[in-house]
C-alpha positions in Angstrom: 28.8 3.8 12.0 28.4 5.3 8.5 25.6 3.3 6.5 26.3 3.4 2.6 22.9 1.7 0.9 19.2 2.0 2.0 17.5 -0.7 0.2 14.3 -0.2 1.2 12.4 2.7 -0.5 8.8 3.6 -2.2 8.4 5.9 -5.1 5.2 7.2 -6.5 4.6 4.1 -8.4 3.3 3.0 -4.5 0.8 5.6 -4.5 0.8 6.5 -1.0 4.7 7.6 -1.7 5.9 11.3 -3.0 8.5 11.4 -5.2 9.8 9.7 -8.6 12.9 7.3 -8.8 14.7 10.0 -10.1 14.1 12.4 -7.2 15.0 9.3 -4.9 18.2 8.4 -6.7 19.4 11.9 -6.7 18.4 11.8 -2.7 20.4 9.5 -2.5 23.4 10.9 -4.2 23.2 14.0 -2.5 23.4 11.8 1.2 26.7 10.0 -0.4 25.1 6.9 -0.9 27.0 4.0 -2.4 23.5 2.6 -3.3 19.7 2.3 -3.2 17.2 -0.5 -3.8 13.7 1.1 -5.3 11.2 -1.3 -3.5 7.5 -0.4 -4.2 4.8 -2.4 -3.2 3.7 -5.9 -4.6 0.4 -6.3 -5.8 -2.0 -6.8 -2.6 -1.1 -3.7 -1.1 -3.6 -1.0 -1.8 -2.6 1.2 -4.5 0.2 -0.7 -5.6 1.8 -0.4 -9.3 0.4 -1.7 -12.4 0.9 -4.9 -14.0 3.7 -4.6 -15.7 5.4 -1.9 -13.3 8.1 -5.1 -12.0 8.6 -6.6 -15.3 10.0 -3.7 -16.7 12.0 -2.7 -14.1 15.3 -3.8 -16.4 14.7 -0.3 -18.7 16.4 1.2 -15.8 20.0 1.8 -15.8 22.4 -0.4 -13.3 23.8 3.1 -12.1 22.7 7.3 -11.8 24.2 10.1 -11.0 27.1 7.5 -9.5 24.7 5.7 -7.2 24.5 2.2 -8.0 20.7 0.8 -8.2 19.2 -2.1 -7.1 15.8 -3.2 -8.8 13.5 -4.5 -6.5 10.1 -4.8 -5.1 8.6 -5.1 -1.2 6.9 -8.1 -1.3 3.8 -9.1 0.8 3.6 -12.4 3.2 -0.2 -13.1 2.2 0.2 -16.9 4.1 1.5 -18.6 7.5 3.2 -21.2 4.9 5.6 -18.0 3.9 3.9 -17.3 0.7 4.1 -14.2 -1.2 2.5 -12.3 -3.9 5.8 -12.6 -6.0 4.7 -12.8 -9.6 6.2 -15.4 -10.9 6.9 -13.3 -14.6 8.5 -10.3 -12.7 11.2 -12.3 -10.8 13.6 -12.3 -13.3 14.0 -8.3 -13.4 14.6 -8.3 -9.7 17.1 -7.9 -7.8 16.1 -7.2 -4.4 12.9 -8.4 -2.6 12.0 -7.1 0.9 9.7 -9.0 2.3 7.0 -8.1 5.0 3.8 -8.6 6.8 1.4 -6.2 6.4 -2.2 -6.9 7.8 -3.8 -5.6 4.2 -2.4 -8.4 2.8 -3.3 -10.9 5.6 -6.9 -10.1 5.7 -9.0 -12.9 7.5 -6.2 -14.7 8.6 -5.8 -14.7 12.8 -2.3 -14.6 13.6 -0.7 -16.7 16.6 2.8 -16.6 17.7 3.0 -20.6 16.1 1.7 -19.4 13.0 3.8 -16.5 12.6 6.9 -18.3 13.0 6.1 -21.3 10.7 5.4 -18.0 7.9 8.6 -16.7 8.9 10.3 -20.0 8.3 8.7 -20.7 5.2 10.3 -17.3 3.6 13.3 -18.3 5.2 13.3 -20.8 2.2 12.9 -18.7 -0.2 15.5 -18.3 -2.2 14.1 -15.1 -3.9 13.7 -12.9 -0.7 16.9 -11.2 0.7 15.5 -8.8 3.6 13.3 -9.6 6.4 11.2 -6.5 6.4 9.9 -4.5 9.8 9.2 -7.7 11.7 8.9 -6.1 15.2 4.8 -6.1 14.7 3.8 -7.1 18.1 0.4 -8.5 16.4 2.5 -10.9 14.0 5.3 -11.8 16.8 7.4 -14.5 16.3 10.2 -16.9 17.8 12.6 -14.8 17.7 14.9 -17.4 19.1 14.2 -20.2 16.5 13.6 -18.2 13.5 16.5 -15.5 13.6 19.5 -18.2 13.2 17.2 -19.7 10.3 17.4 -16.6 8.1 21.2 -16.1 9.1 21.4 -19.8 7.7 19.4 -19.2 4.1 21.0 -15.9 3.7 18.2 -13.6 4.8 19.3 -9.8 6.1 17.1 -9.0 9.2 16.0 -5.3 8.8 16.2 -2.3 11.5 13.5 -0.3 9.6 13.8 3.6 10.4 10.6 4.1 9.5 9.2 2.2 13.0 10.2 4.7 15.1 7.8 7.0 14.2 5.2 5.1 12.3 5.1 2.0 14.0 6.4 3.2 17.3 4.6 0.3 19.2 6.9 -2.1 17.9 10.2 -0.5 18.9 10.0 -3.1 22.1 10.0 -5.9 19.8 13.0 -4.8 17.3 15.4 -3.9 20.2 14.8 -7.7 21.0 15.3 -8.5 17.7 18.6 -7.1 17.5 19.8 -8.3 20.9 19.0 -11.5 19.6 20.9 -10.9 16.1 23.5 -9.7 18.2 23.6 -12.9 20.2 23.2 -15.2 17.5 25.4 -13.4 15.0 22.7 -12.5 11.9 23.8 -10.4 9.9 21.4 -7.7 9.5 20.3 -4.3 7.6 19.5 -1.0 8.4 17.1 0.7 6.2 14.7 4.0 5.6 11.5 2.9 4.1 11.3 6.0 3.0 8.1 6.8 1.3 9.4 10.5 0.6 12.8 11.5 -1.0 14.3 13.6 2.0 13.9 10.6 3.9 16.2 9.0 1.8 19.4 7.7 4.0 18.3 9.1 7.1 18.9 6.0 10.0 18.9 8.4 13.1 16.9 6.4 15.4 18.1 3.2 14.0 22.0 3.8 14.7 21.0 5.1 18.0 19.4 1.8 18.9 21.9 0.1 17.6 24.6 2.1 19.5 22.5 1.8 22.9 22.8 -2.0 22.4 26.4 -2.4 21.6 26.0 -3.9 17.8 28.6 -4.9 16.2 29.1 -3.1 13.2 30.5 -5.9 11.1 27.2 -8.1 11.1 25.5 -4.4 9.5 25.7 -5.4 5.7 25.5 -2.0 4.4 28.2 -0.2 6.5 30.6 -0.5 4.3 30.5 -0.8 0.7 33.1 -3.6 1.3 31.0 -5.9 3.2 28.1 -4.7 1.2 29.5 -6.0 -2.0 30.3 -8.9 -0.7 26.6 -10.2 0.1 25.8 -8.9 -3.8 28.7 -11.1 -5.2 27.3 -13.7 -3.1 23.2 -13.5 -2.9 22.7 -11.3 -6.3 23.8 -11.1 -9.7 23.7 -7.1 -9.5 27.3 -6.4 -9.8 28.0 -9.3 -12.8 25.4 -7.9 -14.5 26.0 -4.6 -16.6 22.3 -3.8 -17.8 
């Protein structure tokens, strides 16, 4: 399986990432990359961008060095009701939103299995969010059963996240389950770096190994082709309608 996006990437503007946009999209390029979603950190992560970092997003070009580029943000679940630290103002310059739990941003909250999944469903509503982002955490587990066909229904992409297998290793359990159950269920899903450094850019090693181990059909994997790729963009996004 040859993967042709990774739309799930940090530059420096996340300051615990090492490398500009430009030495990401040129990464990217250099891998053969179709495209790549820029996808810093919303605004209750520690050290995330400034103010005004989303909102002006739309300075940069749709396309560089023949990689198309997708202008997005990682947004934080910061509720078990599925809300998000979305700013409201920035929305309209993005085009892709990953969103994820991380515990920074979920500080005094206790999670249970119950509550998990009634967060998980609640951004299944959203019509803003188009990636499911690392949601193997064995401390925010969900069910995986009930909530998987929900974000297949509302147009949500499940992500294999690259970056678990070494940073979140724990959790590797947990998102071969995930994709068995994608599998079973038919959810489309994506597989993407989170790279927070630009020669991690495009690399899915352990992700298409898993995903080989398992039997996944490649034709519910959104970015392995640019085909079916541009497909859920036509359908989800106004990216390739949209010139600026």
């Amino acid at each position: 399986m040859n993967l042709i996006a990774d739309t799930h990437t940090h530059t420096i503007a996340s300051t615990h990432a090492y490398s500009t946009l430009s030495e990401m999209v040129h990464a990217a390029a250099e891998r053969g990359l179709f495209a790549i979603a820029v996808t810093d950190h919303g605004q209750e992560m520690p050290g995330a961008p400034g103010r005004w970092y989303f909102h002006n997003l739309r300075v940069l070009p749709r396309e560089m060095e023949h990689v198309l580029v997708l202008r997005g943000e990682e947004a934080d679940v910061t509720d078990f009701d599925g809300g998000t630290d979305l700013n409201p103002e920035d929305v309209s310059t993005l085009d892709w939103v990953v969103a994820s739990m991380h515990e920074v941003a979920m500080r005094d909250k206790a999670p249970t299995v119950e509550k998990v999944t009634n967060a998980w469903l609640g951004v299944a509503q959203n019509p803003l969010i188009r990636v499911i982002g690392h949601s193997g955490s064995e401390l925010y587990r969900y069910d995986y059963e009930t909530v998987l066909p929900i974000f297949a229904e509302n147009g949500k992409l499940v992500e294999l996240n690259e970056a678990t297998f070494t940073g979140r290793s724990d959790s590797v359990p947990n998102c071969t389950r995930i994709m068995e159950l994608c599998k079973k269920h038919d959810v489309p899903v994506i597989v993407n770096s989170d790279a927070h450094f630009s020669a991690q850019v495009g690399r899915f090693d352990r992700s298409l190994q898993l995903l080989r181990e398992i039997e996944f059909p490649e034709e519910l994997v959104v970015n392995s082709s640019v085909e079916r790729f541009c497909d859920y963009l036509r359908q989800y996004t106004k990216v390739l309608s949209d010139p600026a």
